[in-house]
N, C-alpha and C positions, 0 to 999 in steps of 0.2 A: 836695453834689458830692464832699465829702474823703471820704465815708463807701459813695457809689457804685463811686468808683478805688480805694479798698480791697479791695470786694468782685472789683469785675475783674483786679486784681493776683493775687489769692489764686486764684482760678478760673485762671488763665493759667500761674500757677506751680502748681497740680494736674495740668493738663493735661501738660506737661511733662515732670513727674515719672512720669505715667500712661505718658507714650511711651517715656522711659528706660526706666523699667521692661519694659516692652512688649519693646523694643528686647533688654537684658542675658537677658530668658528666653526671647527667638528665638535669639538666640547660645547659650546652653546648652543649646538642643534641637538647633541643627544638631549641637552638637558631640555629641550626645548620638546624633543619626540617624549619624552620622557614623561614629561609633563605631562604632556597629551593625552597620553595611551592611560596615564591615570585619573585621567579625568573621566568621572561619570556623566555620560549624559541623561540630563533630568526631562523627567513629561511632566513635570511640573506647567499648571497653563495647556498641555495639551489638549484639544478636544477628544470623546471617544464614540463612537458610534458605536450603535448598539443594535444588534439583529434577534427576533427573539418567535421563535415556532413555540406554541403551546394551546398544551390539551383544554377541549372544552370554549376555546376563542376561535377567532377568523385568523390570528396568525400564523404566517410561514414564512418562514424567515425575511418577517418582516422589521421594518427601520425603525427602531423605539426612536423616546427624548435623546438626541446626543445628550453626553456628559462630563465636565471638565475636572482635570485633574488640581487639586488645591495639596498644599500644606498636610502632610500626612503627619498623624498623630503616633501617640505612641499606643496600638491598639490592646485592648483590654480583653480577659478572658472571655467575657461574659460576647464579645462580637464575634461576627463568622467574618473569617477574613483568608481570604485568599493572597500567598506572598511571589509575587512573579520579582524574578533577578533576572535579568536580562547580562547580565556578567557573565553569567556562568551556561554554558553553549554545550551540547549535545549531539545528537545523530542530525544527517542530513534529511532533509524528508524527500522521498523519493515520489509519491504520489498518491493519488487513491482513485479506484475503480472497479470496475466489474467483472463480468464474465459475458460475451456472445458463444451461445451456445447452439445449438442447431434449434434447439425449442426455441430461442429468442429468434432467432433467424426467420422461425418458420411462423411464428406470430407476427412478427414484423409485418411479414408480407403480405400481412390479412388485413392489412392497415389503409387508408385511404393515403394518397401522396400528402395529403395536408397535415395529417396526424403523424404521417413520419418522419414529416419534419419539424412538428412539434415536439416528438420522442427525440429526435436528435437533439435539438437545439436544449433540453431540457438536461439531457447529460452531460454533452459534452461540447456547449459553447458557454464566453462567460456570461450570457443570461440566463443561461441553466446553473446546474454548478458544479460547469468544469471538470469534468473526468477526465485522466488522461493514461490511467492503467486499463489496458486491455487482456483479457486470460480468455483465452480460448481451449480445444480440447485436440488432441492428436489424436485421428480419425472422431469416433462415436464414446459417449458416454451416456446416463442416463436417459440423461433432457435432451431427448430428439425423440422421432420415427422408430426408431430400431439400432442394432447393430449394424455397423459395417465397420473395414478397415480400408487403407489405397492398396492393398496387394490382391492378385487371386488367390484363396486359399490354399498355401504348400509352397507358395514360390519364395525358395531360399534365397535365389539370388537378387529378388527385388527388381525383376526386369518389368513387373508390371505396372508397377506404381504409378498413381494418378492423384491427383486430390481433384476430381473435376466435379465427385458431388458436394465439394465444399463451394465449389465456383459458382454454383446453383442460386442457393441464399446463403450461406456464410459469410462468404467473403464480401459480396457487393457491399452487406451488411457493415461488413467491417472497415469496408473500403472509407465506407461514407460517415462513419465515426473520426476513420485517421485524418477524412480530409478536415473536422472542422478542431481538431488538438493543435495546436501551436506548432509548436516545436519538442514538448517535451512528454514524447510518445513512449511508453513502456510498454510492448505488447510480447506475450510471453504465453509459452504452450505447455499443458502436461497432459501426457499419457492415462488411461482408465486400464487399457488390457493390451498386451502388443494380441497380434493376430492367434487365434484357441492352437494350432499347430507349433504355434513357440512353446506351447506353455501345458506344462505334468498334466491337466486335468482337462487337456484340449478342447478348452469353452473361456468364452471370451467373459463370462458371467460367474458368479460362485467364486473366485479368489484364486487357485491354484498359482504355481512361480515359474518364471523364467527359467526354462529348463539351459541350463549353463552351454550344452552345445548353441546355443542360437544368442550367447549376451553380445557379439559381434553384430550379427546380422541384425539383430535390435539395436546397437548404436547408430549404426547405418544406416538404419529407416528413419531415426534422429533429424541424420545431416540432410537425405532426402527433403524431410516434411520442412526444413531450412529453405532450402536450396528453392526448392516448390514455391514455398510463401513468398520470399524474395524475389522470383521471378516475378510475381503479382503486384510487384509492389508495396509490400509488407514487411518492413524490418523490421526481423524478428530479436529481441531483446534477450530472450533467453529460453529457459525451458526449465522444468521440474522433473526430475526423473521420474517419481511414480506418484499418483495423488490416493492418498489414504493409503499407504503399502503395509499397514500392519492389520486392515480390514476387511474381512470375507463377506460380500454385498452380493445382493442377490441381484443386482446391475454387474456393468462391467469393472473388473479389481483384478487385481495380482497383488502376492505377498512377497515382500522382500523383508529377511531381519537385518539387523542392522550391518553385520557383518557381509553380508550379500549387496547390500547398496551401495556398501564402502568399495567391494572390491568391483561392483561392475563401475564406480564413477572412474575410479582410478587406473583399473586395466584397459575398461573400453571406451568409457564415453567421453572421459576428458581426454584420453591420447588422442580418440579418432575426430576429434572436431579440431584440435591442435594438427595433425596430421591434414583435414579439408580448409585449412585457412580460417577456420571458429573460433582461435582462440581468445574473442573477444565477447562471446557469447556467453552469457552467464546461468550459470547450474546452479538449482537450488535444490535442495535433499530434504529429506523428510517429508514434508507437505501431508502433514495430518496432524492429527490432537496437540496440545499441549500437553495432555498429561505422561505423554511419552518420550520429552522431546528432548531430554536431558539424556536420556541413555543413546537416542540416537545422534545426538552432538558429540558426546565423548566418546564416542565409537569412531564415529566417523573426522573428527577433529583431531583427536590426540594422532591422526596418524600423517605425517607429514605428507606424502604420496598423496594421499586422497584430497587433504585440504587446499593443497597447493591448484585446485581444480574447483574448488567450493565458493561461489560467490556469499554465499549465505544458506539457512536455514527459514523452509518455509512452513505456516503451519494453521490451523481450522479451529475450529472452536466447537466442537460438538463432545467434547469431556462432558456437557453440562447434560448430556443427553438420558443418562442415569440420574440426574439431580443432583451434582456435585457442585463446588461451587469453579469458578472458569481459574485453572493453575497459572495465574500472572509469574508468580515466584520464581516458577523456573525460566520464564524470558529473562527475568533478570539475574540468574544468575547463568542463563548463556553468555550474557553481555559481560558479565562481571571474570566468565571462568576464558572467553574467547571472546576475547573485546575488539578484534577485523572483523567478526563474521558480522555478517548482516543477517536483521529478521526481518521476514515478510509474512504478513498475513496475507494468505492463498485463497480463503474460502469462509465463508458466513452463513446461513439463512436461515430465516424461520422453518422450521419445517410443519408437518402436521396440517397443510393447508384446509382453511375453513373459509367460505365466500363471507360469511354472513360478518366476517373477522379481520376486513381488510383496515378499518380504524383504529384496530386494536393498538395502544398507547406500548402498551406492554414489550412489541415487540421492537418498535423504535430504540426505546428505553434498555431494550439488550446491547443495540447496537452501539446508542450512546456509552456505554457501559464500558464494553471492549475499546471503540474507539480511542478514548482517554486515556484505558489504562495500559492497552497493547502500547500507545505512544510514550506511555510516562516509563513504561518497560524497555525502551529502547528501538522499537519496530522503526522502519524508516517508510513502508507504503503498507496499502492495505487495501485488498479485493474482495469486494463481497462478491455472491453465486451470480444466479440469473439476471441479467439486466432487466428481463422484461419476461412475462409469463399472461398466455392466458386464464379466463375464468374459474378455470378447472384448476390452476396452479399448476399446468402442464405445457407443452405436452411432455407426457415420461411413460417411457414403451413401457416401463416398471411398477407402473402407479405410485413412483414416490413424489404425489406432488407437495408442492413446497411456497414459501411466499417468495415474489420478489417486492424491490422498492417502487415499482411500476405493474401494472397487470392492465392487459386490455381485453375490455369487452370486444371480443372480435363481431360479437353478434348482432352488436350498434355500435359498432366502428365510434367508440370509446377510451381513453384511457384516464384508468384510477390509480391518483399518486395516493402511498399511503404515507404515516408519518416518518416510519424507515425513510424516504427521499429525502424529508427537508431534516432531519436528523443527519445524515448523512452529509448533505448540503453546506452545514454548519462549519464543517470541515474542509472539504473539496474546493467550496466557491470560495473559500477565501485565502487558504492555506498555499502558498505556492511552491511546484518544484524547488526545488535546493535552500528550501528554507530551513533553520536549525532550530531544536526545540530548545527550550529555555527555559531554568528552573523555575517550577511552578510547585507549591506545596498549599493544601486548605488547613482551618483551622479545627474545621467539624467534617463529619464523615456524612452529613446531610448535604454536601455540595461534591459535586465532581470537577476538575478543573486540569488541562492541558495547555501550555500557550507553546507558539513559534514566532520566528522573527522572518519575516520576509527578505528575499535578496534588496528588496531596495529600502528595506529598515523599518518600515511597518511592523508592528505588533499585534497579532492572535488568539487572542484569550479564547476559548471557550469553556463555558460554566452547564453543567446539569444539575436540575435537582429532581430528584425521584421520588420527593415527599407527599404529602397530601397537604402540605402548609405552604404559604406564599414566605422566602426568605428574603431580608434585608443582608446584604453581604458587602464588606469591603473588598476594595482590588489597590495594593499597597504596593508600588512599586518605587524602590529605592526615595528619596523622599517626600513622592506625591502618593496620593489617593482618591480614587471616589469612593462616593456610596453609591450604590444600583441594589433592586429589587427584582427579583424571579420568580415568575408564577408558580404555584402548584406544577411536576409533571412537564417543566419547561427545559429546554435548549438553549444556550445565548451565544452570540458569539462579538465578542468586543474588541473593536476594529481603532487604531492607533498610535 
């Protein structure tokens, strides 16, 4: 018995000892993680490369002087200094890209094989720059031929549906975009008009709405144009419910008020994609103006039903279209009032198309614009219109031609990149999926500045200036700095 209670002593007092132990070298590791996680890391000594497109030069985003990062001061009024923290983390970035439209489609195809795979390779491989958002259109919108839809005019129950004129030139189109994106594809569809028999004023052009007998049979045609594209090999990412729905266009439109979108996400379009196995598919509402886009969040957000169905809010930029100046304030205080929703820009472009106008700085300079400040707003991707247009700025059965960032002379199998491309480029070719933005503020209202961090820790800056002066400007990051210089009119993007 004395020789048992020995053993079980000694064993009890091991034990013990095992967990103290245990115990004192968890404490030395918190303090050790601890440590860690407070510790900043410095670009102190870093190199930075430097990309820089501007007016009036040979550059497009081309490789300035690297530049090292030194000992940062304590910067003075009198400097322009840009302050990136890299501490303090943000939205994820989802992506950036375009639109294939049937006019881009059908320009494509006017292309020689060699040029179309120079337009490929220029969007959406990494010696272009990179696209990887795709928006396409559910059936016809402006920018093509004409109307059509995939049904026969009147058939309620959708036994006719086809997309085979999209198999034509859309799709191959599209095919051969997805093949050269990675892995990180976002291809997403919205609606111009469901078919003129759904709809009060039975024309697919002029606005009229979803007559409420058919908001089923219009979800349905949803899951179809899904089902359709997927069979092609097309995973479809999501969809917008209506593009421009508060807009009477003398193209194809339908009006929905805010109350009307809430209750068709909610009653049909998010049950019955839940109901076809979709419910991974993501809906985004609104997709028109900023300057509306707060009445249609709080409509559509404050109601639990309907949100629980809302990937996000998406939305265009053509507020500016009367001369207003572009409403960022209310991006931010979507993010601020419904901090899950996601923002997506859906739509860009110049409009007003002039040939004689394809250098025009100006219109680059919009896009820079947006860019920066839709991201510094919270956006997480961003689409501009037409990928590709020809001479005319068309085709558009409606004469509304428009610019894109590319335009081919089909008539000598040509294409003209304008500065929108490498404006754009500044962004896309360097920016990568699931990278998070990172607090970026200027000192002066003469420079524009956005940064991201890359998934594998790379840093982002890009700088505009829109002035007619050439700016000396600091980039102050925790306690390193350089100096770098921007031309008149320039784009930069600093790589790090």
């Amino acid at each position: 018995m004395i020789k048992k209670c020995f053993y079980i002593i000694v064993l009890t007092v091991t034990f013990m000892s095992c967990k103290q132990n245990e115990k004192e070298n968890s404490t030395d590791l918190a303090v050790s993680i601890d440590t860690n996680a407070n510790k900043k890391k410095s670009v102190l000594g870093r190199t930075v490369k430097v990309y820089t497109t501007a007016e009036g030069t040979e550059q497009r985003l081309s490789s300035d002087t690297d530049k090292t990062f030194v000992k940062a001061q304590q910067p003075l009024e009198t400097d322009v200094s840009i302050f990136v923290n890299p501490e303090k983390q943000f939205q994820e970035f989802l992506g950036i890209g375009g639109a294939i439209t049937d006019a881009a489609a059908e320009v494509f195809s006017k292309l020689s094989k060699d040029k179309q795979e120079e337009f490929l390779k220029a969007y959406f491989s990494e010696e272009g720059i990179n696209y990887n958002i795709i928006r396409t259109s559910i059936h016809s919108s402006d920018f093509g031929l004409g109307s059509h839809t995939y049904i026969e005019e009147g058939d309620k129950e959708l036994k006719t549906f086809s997309i085979e004129k999209d198999k034509v030139k859309r799709i191959p189109l599209i095919k051969r975009a997805q093949a050269l994106i990675k892995d990180d594809l976002v291809f997403y569809a919205s609606p111009w008009s469901p078919p003129a028999f759904m709809k009060t004023n039975k024309h697919m052009l002029q606005g009229g709405k979803l007559l409420p007998e058919y908001y089923q049979t219009w979800a349905d045609y949803f899951v179809k144009f899904i089902q359709a594209y997927e069979a092609e090999g097309i995973p479809v990412w999501g969809v917008t419910i209506q593009n421009e729905p508060m807009a009477v266009q003398r193209w194809e439109s339908c009006i929905y008020t805010a109350e009307e979108e809430r209750d068709f996400l909610k009653n049909n379009l998010g049950p019955t994609f839940e109901k076809n196995g979709m419910a991974d598919k993501n809906i985004v509402v609104w997709d028109h103006n900023r300057d509306l886009i707060s009445h249609r969040a709080n409509t559509i957000f404050e109601d639990e039903e309907a949100m629980k169905y809302a990937w996000g809010i998406g939305f265009h930029w053509y507020e500016t279209w009367t001369g207003g100046e572009p409403k960022y304030d209310n991006l931010k205080n979507i993010k601020e009032s419904f901090p899950s929703v996601n923002l997506l820009f859906t739509e860009g472009c110049q409009e007003k198309f002039d040939p004689t106008q394809y250098q025009r700085w100006s219109n680059a300079e919009r896009y820079g614009n947006s860019m920066i400040n839709d991201f510094n707003s919270g956006t997480v991707g961003w689409t501009d219109w037409n990928i590709l247009l020809n001479e005319k700025g068309g085709p558009n059965h409606v004469q509304n031609f428009c610019f894109a960032p590319i335009h081919a002379d089909t008539q000598n199998n040509e294409l003209i990149y304008t500065p929108t491309y490498y404006y754009i480029g500044h962004f896309s070719k360097f920016i990568k999926p699931k990278a998070k933005r990172i607090s970026t503020t200027t000192s002066r209202s003469t420079i524009e500045s956005t940064t991201f961090q890359n998934p594998n820790g790379e840093i982002v800056t890009v700088v505009m200036n829109k002035t007619d002066e050439p700016i000396a400007y600091k980039v102050i990051v925790g306690d390193a700095e350089i100096v770098n210089n921007i031309l008149p009119h320039a784009m930069q993007s600093l790589i790090y």
